[in-house]
N, C-alpha and C positions, 0 to 999 in steps of 0.2 A: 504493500500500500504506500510507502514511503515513496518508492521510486511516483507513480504515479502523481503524487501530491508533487514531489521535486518539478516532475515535469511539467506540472499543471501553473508551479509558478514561475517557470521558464517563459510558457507561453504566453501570463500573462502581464509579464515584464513586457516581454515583447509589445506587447497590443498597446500597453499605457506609451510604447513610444511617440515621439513626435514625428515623425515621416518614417518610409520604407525601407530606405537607409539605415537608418538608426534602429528601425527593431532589427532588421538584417544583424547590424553591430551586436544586438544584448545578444540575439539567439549564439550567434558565434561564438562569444567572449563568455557567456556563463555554459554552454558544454564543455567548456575550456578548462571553467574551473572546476562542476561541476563534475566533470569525471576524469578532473587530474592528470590530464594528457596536453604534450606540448603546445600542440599546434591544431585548431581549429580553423575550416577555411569553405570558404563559399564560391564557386565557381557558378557563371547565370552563361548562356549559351545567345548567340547573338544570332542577324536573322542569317546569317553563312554557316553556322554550328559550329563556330569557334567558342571556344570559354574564356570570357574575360573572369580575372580574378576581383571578384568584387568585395569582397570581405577576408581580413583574416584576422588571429589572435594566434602569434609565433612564428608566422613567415614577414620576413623584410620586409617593414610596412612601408616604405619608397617603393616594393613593387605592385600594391593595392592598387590598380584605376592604370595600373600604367602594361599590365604582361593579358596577354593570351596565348592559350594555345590550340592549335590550329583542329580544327577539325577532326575527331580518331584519332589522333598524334595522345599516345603517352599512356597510364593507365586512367587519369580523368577521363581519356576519350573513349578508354574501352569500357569506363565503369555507364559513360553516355551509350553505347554503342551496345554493350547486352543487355542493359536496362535492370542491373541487379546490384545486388553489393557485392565488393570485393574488399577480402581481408588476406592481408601480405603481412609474413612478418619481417621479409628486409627486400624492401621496395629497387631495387639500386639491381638489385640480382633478376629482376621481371624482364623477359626479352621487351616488354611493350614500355619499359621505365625512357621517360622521356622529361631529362633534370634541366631547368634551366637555371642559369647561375643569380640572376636578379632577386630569385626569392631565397637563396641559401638555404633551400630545401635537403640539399646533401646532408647538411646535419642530424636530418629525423630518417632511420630507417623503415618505421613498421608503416603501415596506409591501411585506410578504411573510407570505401569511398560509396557514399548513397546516392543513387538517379533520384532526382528531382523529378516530377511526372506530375503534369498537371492536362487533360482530356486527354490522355494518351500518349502525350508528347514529352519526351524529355527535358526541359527548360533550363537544368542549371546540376552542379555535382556539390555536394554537399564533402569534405573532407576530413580526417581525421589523421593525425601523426603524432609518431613520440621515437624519442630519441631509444630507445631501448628494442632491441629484434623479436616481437612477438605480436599475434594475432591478440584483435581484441575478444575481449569474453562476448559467452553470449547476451549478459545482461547490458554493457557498453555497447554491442551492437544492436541491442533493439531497442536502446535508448535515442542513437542515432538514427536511426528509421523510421521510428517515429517523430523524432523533431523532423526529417525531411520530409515529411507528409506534410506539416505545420508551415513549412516553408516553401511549401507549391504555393499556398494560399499567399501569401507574403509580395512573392518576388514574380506571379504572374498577373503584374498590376500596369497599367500605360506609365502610372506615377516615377515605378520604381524604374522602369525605364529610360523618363524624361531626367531623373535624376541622375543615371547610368552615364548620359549622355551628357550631361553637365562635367562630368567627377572622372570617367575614364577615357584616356586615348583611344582614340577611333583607329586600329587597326585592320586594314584591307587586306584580304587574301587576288591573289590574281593567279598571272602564268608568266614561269620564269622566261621574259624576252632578253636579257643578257645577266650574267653574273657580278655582283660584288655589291660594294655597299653605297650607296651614296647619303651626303645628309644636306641640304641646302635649301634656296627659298624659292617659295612656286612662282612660277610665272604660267598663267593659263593661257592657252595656244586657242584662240576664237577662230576656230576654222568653220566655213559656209560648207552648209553640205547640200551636195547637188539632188540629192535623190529627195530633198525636200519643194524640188521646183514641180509648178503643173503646168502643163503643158499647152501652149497660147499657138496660134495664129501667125504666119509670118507674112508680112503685107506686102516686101520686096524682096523676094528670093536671090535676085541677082545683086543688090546690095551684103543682102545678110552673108552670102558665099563669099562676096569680097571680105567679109567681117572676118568669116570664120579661119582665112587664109590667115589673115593679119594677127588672129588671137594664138593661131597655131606656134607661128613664127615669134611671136615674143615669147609664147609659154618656152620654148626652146630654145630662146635666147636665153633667159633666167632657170633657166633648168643650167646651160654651160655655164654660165657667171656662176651660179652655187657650185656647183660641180668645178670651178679652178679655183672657187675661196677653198675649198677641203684640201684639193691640190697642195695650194701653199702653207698650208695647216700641217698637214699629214704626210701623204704621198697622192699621188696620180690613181695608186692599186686601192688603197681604199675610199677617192675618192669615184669609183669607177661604178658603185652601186647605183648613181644615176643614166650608166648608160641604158637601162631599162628605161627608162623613161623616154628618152632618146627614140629608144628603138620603137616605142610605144605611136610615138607622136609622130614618128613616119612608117608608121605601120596602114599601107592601104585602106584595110579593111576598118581602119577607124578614122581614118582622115575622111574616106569617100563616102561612109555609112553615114554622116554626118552630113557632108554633103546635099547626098539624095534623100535623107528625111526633109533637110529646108526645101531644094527642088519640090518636095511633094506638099509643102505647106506649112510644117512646122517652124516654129522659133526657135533661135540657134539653143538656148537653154535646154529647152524642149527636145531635141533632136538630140544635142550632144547624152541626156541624163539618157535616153533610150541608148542609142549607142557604148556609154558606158555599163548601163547594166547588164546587157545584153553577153558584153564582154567580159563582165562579172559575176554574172551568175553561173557562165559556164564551168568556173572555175570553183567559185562556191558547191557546185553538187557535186565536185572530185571528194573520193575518200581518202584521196593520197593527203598526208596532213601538208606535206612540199607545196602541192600544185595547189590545193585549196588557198594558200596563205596567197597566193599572188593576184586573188580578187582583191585584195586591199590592195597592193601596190597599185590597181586599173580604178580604182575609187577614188584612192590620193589624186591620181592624175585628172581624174573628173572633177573632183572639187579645186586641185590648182586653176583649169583651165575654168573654170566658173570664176571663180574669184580673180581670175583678170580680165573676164569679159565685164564685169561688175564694179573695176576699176581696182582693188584691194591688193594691185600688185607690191609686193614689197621691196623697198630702196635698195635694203640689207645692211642700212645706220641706222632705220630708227631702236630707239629703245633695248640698246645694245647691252645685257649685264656686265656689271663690272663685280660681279660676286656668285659665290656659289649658287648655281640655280637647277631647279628640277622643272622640269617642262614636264605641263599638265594637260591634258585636251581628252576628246573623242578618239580621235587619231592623229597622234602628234606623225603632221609629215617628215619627210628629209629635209624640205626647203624650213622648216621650225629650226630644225637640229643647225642646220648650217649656217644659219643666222644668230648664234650662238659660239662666241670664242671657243675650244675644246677646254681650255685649261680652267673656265669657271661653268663649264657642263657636268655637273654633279650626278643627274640621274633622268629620267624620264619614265614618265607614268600615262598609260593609254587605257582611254575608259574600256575600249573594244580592240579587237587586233590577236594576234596570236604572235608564238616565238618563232614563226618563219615568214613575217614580213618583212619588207626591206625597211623598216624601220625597225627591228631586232637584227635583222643583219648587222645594218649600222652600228649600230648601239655596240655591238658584238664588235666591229671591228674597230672600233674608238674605246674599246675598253671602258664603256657607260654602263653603272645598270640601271636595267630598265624592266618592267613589272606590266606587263600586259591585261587588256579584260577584268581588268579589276571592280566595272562597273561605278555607275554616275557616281563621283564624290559631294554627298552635298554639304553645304556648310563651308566649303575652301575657298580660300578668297588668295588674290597674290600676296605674296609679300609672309605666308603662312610658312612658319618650319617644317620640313617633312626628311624622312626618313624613309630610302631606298633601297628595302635590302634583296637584291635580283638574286640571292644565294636561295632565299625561301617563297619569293614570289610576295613577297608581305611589303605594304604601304603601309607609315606609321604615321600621324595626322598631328603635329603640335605634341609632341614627344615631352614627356615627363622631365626633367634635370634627370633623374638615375637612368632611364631610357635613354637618354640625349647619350649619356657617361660610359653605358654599355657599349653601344653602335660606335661611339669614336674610338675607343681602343678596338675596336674589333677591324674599323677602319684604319685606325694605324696598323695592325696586324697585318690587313690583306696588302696594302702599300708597301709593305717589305716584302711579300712575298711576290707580289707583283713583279720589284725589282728583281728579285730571282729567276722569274718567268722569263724575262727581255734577254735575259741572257744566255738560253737553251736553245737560241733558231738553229745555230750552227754546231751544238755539241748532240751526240747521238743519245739516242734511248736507251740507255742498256745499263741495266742492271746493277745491282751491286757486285753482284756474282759474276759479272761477265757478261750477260748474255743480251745479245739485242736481239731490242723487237723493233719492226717494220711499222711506223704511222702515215696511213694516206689520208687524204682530207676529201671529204664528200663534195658531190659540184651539181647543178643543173642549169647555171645560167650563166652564160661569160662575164657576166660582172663578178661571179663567184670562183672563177678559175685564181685571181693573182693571190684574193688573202690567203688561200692555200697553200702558195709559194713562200709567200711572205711568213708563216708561220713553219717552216721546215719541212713539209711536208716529202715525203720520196715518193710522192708520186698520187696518182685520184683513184682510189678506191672504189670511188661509184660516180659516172657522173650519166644523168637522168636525159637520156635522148628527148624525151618528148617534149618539151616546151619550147623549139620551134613551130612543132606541130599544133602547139595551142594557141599559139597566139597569129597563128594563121589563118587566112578564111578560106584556104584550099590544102589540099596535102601537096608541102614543100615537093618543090622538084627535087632531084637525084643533086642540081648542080648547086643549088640551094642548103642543100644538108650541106653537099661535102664543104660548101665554104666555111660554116661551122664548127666541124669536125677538124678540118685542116688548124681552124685555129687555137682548138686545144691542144691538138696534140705538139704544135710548134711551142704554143706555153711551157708546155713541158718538157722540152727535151728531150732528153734519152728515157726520165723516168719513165716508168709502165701507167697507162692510161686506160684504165676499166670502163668502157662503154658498155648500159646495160642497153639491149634492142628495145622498141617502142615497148612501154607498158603500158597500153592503154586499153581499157575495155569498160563493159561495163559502169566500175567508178569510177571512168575518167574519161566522160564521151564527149566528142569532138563537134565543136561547135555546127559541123557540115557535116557530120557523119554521127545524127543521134543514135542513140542504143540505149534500149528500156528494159529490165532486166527485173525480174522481184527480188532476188539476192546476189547484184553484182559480184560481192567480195567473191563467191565461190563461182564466178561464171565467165563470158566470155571476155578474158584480158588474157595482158601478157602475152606469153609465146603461144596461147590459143589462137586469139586474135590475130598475130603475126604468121602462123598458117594459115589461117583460112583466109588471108589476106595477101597472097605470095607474090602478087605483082607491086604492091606496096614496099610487101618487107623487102623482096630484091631492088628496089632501090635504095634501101635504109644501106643495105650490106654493098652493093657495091657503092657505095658515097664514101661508109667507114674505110674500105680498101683502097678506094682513091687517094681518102687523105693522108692514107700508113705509106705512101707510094714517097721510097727513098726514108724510111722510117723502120723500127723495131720496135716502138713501144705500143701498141693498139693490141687489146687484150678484148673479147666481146664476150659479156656475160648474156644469158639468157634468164628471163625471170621467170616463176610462178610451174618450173617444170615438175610433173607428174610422173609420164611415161613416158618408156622407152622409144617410141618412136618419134616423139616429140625434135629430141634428140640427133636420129636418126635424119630425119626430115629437115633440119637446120644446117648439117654437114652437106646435104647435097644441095641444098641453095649455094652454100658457103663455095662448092666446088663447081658448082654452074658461074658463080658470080667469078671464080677466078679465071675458070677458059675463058670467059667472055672478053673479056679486063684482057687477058694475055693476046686474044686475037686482035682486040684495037691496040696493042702494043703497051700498053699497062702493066710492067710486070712486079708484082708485089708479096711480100711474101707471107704465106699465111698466117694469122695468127693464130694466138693461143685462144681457148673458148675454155668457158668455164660457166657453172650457174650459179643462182643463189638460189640455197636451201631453205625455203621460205615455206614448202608446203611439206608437211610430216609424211607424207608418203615416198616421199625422196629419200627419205635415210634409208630405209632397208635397202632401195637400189641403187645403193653409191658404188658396190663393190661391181655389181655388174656392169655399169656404166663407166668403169675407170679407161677404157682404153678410147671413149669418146670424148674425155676431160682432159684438161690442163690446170683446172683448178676449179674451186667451190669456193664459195664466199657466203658464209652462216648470214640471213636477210634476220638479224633477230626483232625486227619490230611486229611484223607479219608472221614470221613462224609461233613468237609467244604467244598470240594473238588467236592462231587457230589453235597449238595444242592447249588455252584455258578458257577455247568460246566464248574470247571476251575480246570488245573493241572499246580499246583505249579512249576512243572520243564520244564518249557515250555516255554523259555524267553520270547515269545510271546507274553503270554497273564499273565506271573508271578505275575508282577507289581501290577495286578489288585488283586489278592489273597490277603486275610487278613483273620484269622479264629474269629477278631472281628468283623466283617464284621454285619451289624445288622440282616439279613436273617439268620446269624448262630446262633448269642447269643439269640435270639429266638426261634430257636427250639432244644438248648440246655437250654434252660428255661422249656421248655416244659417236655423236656424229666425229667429233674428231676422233675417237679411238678410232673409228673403219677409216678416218681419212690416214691418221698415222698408219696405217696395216697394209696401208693400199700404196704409200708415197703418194698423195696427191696430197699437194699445196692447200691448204686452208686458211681462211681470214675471216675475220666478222666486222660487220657491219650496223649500224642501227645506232639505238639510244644507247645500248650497251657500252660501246665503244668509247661511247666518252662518260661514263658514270664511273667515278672513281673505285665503289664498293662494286660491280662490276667485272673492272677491268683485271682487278685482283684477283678472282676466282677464277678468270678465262684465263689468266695468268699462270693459275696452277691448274689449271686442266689442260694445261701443252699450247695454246692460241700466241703464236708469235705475232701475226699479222692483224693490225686494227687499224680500220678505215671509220674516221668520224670528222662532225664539220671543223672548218677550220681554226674557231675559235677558240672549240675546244682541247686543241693539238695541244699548244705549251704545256697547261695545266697536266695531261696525261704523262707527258713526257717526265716533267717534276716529279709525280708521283712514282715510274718506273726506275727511276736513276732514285730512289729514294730505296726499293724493293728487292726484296732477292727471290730467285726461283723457290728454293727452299720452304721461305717463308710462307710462301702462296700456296705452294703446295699442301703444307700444313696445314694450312685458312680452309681451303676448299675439301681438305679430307673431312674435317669437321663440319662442316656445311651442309657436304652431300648425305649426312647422318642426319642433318635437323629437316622436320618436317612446315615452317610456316616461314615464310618470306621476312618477317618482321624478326622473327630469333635470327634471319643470317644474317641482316643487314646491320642488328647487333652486333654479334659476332666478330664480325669485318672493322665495326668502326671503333669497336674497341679494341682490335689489336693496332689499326693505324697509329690511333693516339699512343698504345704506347711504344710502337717503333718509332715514335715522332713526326709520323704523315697526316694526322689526323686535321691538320688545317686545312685540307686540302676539301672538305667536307663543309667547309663554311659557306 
């Protein structure tokens, strides 16, 4: 009866509070004392499912209003996520333990943590800790249980919200568009967006044509004036991300589709938003995440050329920073960023956009970070402090003094490590033990070919044919491709040059060639499409052998192969296209062919397939993909996605034991490739050869000259024992930290 009375006057402390906050505070602060445990603590869930900490009594009260953690991250997110209680008696030992240093939480080992549950819903975690390693009793746990019943009612109020909002830092989750930290003052980017014009009347068609000439030609003058400010900024290679634009704005099919909507009546607004959409959407229902991202680069370009028909063109003095600044918008363009000195460009934050636009490219190759999709910011105004951390995807809004204090030593951290990175373009990847590995840098567009060089790369790993063919309004000729082709392969020199054949099907249909499918992913693309298309694909193959013509490096993978005839069937093009080539006097010499192992029925036929290979390249973003029926861009079901996933590291074990057994050459490619915790375990499963984007190169290389085989080895025998993606990710980041790599994870 005691216990009941106690709690009876718990609750009604609480209620004699003066606001939500404050009974929030008694309830905290008297289970505190009430059942003699360190640390009492209130986590409330915001509308993303992050946990702001809103209350404590024994964690670092500087990180009260100022920490969340992210969504599922930790065991608050698992105690949110199975919706029960969980009792640890030494928290630090949980594969799911997720410490951050602001709250000084390492000090209390044991956890007890209650779902908050108000109609159904999880609302907030209720916490318990003590410095001593043991579960609580059961009468300590059902005393918390039912104060978290007490406290649905509490903390699911508009009040305690609007209070919320007063008292805690407004922390944004996004998607990571470049890596590292930045911390500076907003400036918001008022960009006009086209797709909000409707569509009028044009009353002089031959005037307006003159217009549209004239808007073309200066949008393309100030596309090259930004494009030489970066020049004398940086280099030529990185300012070269605008030749898209470029290519864009003397691209036929958009200059004349413009055209002929005025001819037919429309107003250049009018005409230009049809013709950019048109050209954006088709890119938009690609499921390739590459090809999809390059509807925003045809977007940006529709709202530049709006906002100069509208007069808004920019000088590139006015309103110049002369201080750290993060550039804030919908879609912060290129033409934003390069109106911006480099050396007071702190960070960048896009309401909408994804991590493969050419404003993540960017970003990416200015060493900015930048935090994508993070959704409308409201309440930010210029001249506001923010906090950029592209390491977690997280936007931090008027950051606390101990929040501020955190981020800048973390910022000085990465700035020394930084320096470390500038200085590996020209020293090899290898090991501590000796042994090198091979890094190539991923590619699909020629703006994308130099940062690759410029980052050390030995050569292109993957570079994505089809986006000639996208942004085309017919299938490029043969003489078309090969000028293309020719100029990657001169980019690179002697290195080896991995051309994959058109991927296109199904989720990635061509603007003059629709294709409607109910489940593209498993249907007609890739080397399907490119058989049953043999008069196309013989001109992809002889273009590529044109351009190898006095060359050795051109390498041609095949994607999405299945069977054996597939296979089959691509050698005898390959030997048609070279008598052809040899009787017009073309003589060139074959190259090597290889696929990628992207669909799980390829591994069992590696070994019979060897005397048709030159090599294999593991496609880990799409083999994960299929072997856990899950797509990655699916909010749905995203979360669940891990490509360490143990069903994947498994049968990428496999696949390389039959490639070791066979001597055939193996690589990997994908997100893999560049994820530090990753690269380690492909490391100790024998993977010498890693193809990833180029941004990501340094970093890798840092971490390998940091590792020794051995050690990897060790990492991944342990690994392939654990059964949940979250204990190996553990596993991994705790042996970095203490070989001393574990920075590298920031």
């Amino acid at each position: 009866m005691s216990v009941i009375l106690d709690l009876t006057r718990i609750v009604q402390a609480a209620a004699d509070a003066e606001s939500p906050s404050a009974q929030v505070s008694v309830i905290v602060n008297s289970i505190q004392q009430y059942l003699g445990l360190d640390v009492c603590s209130l986590y409330l869930a915001d509308e993303r499912g992050d946990m702001a900490l809103l209350a404590s009594h024994g964690l670092n009260p500087d990180a009260v209003g100022g920490v969340r953690i992210p969504a599922g991250k930790g065991l608050v997110g698992l105690v949110a996520q199975s919706r029960h209680p969980i009792n640890i008696a030494d928290a630090a030992r949980h594969p799911a333990f997720y410490g951050i240093r602001e709250t000084q939480e390492e000090l209390y080992r044991s956890f007890f943590g209650v779902p908050i549950v108000r109609s159904g819903v999880v609302i907030g975690v209720l916490v318990a800790q003590s410095r001593e390693a043991r579960e609580l009793s059961a009468e300590e746990s059902a005393v918390l249980v039912t104060l978290g019943s007490q406290l649905a009612l509490v903390v699911a109020t508009d009040s305690i919200w609007q209070e919320i909002n007063q008292n805690i830092t407004p922390i944004l989750s996004g998607i990571k568009g470049a890596p590292g930290i930045g911390i500076g003052r907003v400036t918001l980017c008022d960009n006009v967006d086209l797709y909000s014009v409707t569509d009028g009347k044009c009353e002089d068609s031959a005037a307006t044509l003159v217009e549209w000439q004239s808007l073309v030609e200066t949008v393309l003058a100030d596309v090259k004036r930004e494009q030489a400010g970066l020049s004398e900024l940086l280099s030529q290679e990185v300012a070269a991300v605008f030749d898209a634009y470029r290519l864009l704005l003397s691209d036929p099919s958009l200059v004349n589709g413009v055209a002929q909507l005025i001819r037919d009546g429309h107003h250049l607004p009018g005409a230009l938003k049809k013709v950019i959409q048109q050209h954006a959407d088709v890119f938009l229902a690609m499921d390739d995440p590459y090809l999809r991202a390059r509807h925003e680069d045809i977007r940006h370009l529709g709202n530049k050329l709006y906002s100069a028909w509208r007069g808004l063109r920019a000088s590139g003095t006015e309103d110049i920073p002369n201080t750290q600044t993060v550039l804030v918008g919908t879609q912060v363009s290129v033409s934003d960023i390069a109106r911006v000195p480099t050396e007071f460009l702190a960070g960048i934050v896009c309401f909408q956009g994804s991590n493969l636009s050419h404003t993540a490219v960017l970003a990416n190759a200015l060493g900015v970070p930048a935090v994508m999709g993070v959704g409308e910011i409201r309440g930010i105004h210029n001249n506001d402090e923010l906090v950029v951390d592209g390491n977690t995807a997280r936007v931090i809004v008027r950051p606390t003094g101990s929040v501020l204090a955190e981020y800048e030593q973390l910022l000085k951290a990465e700035q020394q490590l930084k320096g470390e990175l500038k200085g590996l373009r020209d020293l090899p990847a290898q090991t501590v033990d000796g042994t090198n590995i091979c890094l190539y840098a991923n590619s699909g567009l020629l703006a994308d070919i130099s940062p690759g060089l410029q980052a050390g790369a030995e050569g292109l790993g993957l570079y994505r044919t089809e986006i000639p063919f996208m942004v085309s309004d017919t299938f490029p000729s043969e003489e078309e491709q090969l000028a293309v082709y020719r100029q990657i392969l001169e980019a690179y020199g002697t290195k080896p040059v991995h051309m994959r054949v058109l991927d296109i099907g199904g989720d990635k249909p061509l603007p003059y060639f629709p294709i409607r499918e109910e489940n593209p992913a498993l249907g007609w693309r890739g080397i399907r499409f490119c058989l049953d298309n043999s008069s196309l694909f013989m001109s992809q193959i002889r273009a590529m052998l044109r351009a190898s013509e006095g060359r050795e490096n051109l390498r041609i993978m095949l994607p999405m192969v299945s069977n054996t005839s597939e296979i089959l069937q691509f050698h005898a093009l390959l030997n048609d296209a070279m008598q052809q080539l040899a009787e017009e006097g073309v003589h060139v010499r074959r190259p090597p062919v290889g696929i990628m192992v992207e669909v799980p029925s390829a591994i069992s036929q590696l070994r019979s397939w060897r005397e048709q290979l030159d090599f294999i390249s593991i496609g880990s973003n799409d083999l994960s993909q299929y072997l856990l029926a899950l797509d990655r861009n699916n909010p749905r079901v995203a979360a669940s996605y891990d490509h360490v996933h143990p069903a994947v590291l498994h049968e990428i074990a496999r696949v390389i034991e039959i490639a070791r057994s066979i001597d055939l050459p193996v690589s990997v490619c994908g997100e893999m490739s560049s994820d530090p915790i990753a690269v380690v375990l492909l490391l100790g499963l024998g993977v010498r050869t890693l193809s990833m984007s180029a941004a990501q190169l340094p970093k890798i290389k840092w971490l390998l000259r940091r590792m020794s085989i051995e050690s990897a080895c060790s990492m991944v025998e342990e690994a392939l024992l654990l059964n949940d993606a979250r204990q190996i990710r553990k596993l991994v980041a705790d042996r970095l930290y203490v070989l001393g790599a574990g920075e590298i994870l920031w």
